[in-house]
C-alpha positions as CSV (number, residue, x, y, z in Angstrom):
1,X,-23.8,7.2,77.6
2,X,-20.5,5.0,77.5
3,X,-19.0,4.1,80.7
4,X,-15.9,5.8,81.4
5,X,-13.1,5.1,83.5
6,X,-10.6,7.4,84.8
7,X,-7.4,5.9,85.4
8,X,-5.3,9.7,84.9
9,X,-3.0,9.4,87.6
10,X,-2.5,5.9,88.5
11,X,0.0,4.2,88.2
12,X,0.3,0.3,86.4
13,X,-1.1,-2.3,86.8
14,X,-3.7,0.0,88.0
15,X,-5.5,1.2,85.0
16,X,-5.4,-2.4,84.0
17,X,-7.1,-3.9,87.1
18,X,-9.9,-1.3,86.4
19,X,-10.3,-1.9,83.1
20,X,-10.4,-5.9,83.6
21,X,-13.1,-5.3,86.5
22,X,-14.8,-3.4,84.2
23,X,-14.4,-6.1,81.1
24,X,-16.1,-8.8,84.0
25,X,-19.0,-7.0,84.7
26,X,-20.0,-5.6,81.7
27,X,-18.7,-8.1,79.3
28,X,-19.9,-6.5,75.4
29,X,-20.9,-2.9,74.8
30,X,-18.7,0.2,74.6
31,X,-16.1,1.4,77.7
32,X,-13.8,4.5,77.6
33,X,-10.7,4.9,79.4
34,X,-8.9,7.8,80.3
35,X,-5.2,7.4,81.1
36,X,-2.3,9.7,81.0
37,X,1.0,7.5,80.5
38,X,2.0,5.8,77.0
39,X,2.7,3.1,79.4
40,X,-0.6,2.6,80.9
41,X,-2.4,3.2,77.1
42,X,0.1,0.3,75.8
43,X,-1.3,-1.6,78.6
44,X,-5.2,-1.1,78.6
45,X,-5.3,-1.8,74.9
46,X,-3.3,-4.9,75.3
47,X,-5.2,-6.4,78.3
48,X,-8.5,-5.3,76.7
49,X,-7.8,-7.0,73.4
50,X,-6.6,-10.3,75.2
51,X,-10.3,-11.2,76.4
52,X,-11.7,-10.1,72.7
53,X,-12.6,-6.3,73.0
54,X,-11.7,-4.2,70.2
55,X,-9.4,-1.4,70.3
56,X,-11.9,1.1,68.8
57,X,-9.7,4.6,68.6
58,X,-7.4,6.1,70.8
59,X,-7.2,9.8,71.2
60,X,-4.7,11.9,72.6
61,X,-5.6,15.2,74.4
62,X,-3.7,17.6,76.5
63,X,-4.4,15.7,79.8
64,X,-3.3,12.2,77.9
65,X,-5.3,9.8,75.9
66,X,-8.5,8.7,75.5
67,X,-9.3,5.1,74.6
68,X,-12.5,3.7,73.6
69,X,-13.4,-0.5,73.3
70,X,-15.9,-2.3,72.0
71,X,-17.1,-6.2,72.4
72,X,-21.1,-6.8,70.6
């Protein structure tokens, strides 16, 4: 099972603090991400593809997107 963080809620640079923690500790594998602004999924994918993680799908839902990254 993926890691997931749920970020639904805050507000930026929030999500983006999480997600960089995250990126620190685990750094390769597969992390999802749960937001619920276009703001904050414009951010995450940015910040996550600035130290090398791919952008592997984003998927939007009723309660906001889902993002999923990848680094092997």
């Amino acid at each position: 099972m993926n890691p997931t963080i749920d970020a639904r809620g805050l507000s930026c640079p929030q999500p983006v603090i999480l997600v960089m923690g995250r990126i620190r500790e685990q750094r390769k594998g597969v992390i999802e991400i749960l937001v619920d602004t276009d703001t904050a999924k414009e951010n995450v994918s940015r910040a996550a593809r600035s130290k090398g993680w791919e952008v592997d799908r984003i998927e939007r839902d009723r309660t906001g997107y889902r993002i999923v990254i990848r680094k092997e």
